[in-house]
N, C-alpha and C positions, 0 to 999 in steps of 0.2 A: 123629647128624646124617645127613639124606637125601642121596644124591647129587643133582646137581644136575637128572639127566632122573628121576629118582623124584620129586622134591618137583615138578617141572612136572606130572609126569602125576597125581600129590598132587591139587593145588590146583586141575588142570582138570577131577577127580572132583569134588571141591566145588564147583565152578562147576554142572556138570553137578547138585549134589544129592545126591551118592551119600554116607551116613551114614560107608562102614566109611572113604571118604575123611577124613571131619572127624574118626573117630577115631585115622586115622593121624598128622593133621595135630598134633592134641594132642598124642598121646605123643608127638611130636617137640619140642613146643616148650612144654608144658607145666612143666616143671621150670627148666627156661631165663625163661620170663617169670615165675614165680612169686620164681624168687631177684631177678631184678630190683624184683618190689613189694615183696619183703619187705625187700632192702635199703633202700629209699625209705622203706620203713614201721615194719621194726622189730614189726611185729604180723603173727603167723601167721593170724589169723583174717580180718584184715582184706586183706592179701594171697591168701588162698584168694575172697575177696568179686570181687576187681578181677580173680583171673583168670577167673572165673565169666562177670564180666560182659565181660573182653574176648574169651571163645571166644562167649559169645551174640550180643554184637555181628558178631563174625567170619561169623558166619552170613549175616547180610545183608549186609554188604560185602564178601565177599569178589569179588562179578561186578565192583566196582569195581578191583578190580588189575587191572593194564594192564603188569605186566611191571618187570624190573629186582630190583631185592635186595630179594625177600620177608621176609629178615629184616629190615631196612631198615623198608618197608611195617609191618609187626607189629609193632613195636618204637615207631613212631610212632602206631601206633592205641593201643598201651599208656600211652606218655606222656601222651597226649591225657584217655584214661581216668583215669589218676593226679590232670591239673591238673584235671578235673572235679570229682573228689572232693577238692581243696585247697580250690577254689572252691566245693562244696558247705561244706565242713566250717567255712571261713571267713565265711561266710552263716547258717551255724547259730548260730555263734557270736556275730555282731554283734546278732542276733534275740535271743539269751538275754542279752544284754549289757545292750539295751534293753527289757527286758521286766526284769532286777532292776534297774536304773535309776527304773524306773516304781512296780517296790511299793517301791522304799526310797525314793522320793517318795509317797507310800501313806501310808508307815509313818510318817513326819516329821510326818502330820496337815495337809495341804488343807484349807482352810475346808472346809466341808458342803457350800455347791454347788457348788465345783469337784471332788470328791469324787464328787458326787452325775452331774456331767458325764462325768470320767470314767468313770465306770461304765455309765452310757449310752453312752460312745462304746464301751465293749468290747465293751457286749451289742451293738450296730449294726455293728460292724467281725465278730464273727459272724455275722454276717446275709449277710454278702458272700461271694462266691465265693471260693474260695481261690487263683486267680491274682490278681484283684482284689485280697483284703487283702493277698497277700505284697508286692505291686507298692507297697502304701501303709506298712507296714512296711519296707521296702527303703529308702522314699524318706524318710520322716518321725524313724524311730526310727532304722534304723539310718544314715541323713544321707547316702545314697549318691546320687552325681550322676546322672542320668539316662544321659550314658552309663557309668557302671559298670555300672547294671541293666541296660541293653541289651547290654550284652559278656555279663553271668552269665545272662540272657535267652536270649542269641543269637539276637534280633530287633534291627533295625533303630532306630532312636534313634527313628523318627517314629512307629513303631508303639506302643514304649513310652508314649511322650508321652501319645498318643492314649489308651490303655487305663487307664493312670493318671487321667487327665482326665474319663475316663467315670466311674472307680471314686468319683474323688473326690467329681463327682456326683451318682454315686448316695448316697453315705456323707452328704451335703451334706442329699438326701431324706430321710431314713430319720433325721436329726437334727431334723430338721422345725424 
């Protein structure tokens, strides 16, 4: 652990850009956030993943510290990074949820044309950008309220609206 005027003159190297700062920065707190994801996670691979992505985020936020308990500060960029990846991983999951929902309606046998619709609607739902589909997926299969998607978004509830309502749309077109 750094004393308290080494980790300032630390952190005001990294502000400043200096690399051997961010590597000091590491070895100081590398070992320390890693035990914290892996306690959270229980996976070493996946704890090497989140301290990855919190020393690369670190990079660019670090001009934003303004002082006070940088372990504090790092500590909440971490947690922040973790509920990211619960919120991804829980997204992943309502997607594959809804997606073997769909073949095991598939598989039960749909008349022909609804069969035949379906399949239309997956080749047309590729045709769509993929903020576009995930936005219609989000809202249709996995049944999430408009604001749950704008919370896992982190846009605005009117922006959501908006982009879904284009997508849909478009998807509306492209069903002719």
């Amino acid at each position: 652990m750094a004393k308290s005027d080494d980790l300032a003159r630390i952190i005001d190297g990294c502000k400043a850009g200096l690399t051997d700062d961010f590597a000091q920065l590491v070895d100081i707190y590398a070992s320390r956030i890693y035990g914290y994801f892996y306690r959270l996670t229980g996976n070493s691979e996946l704890s090497d993943e989140l301290l990855s992505e919190l020393f690369f985020k670190l990079v660019g936020k670090i001009a934003s510290y303004k002082g006070g308990s940088f372990d504090s500060w790092l500590f909440k960029i971490a947690t922040n990074i973790f509920n990211d990846y619960l919120r991804s991983k829980q997204r992943r999951k309502k997607l594959h949820e809804a997606r073997k929902e769909q073949l095991q309606a598939e598989i039960t046998g749909p008349k022909r044309s609804e069969s035949e619709r379906i399949d239309k609607l997956q080749i047309q739902l590729g045709k769509l950008n993929d903020d576009t589909r995930e936005l219609i997926m989000l809202r249709f299969y996995s049944q999430l309220s408009l604001k749950e998607m704008a919370v896992i978004r982190r846009e605005p509830i009117g922006t959501t609206l908006s982009k879904l309502h284009r997508g849909l749309k478009r998807l509306r077109e492209l069903m002719g």
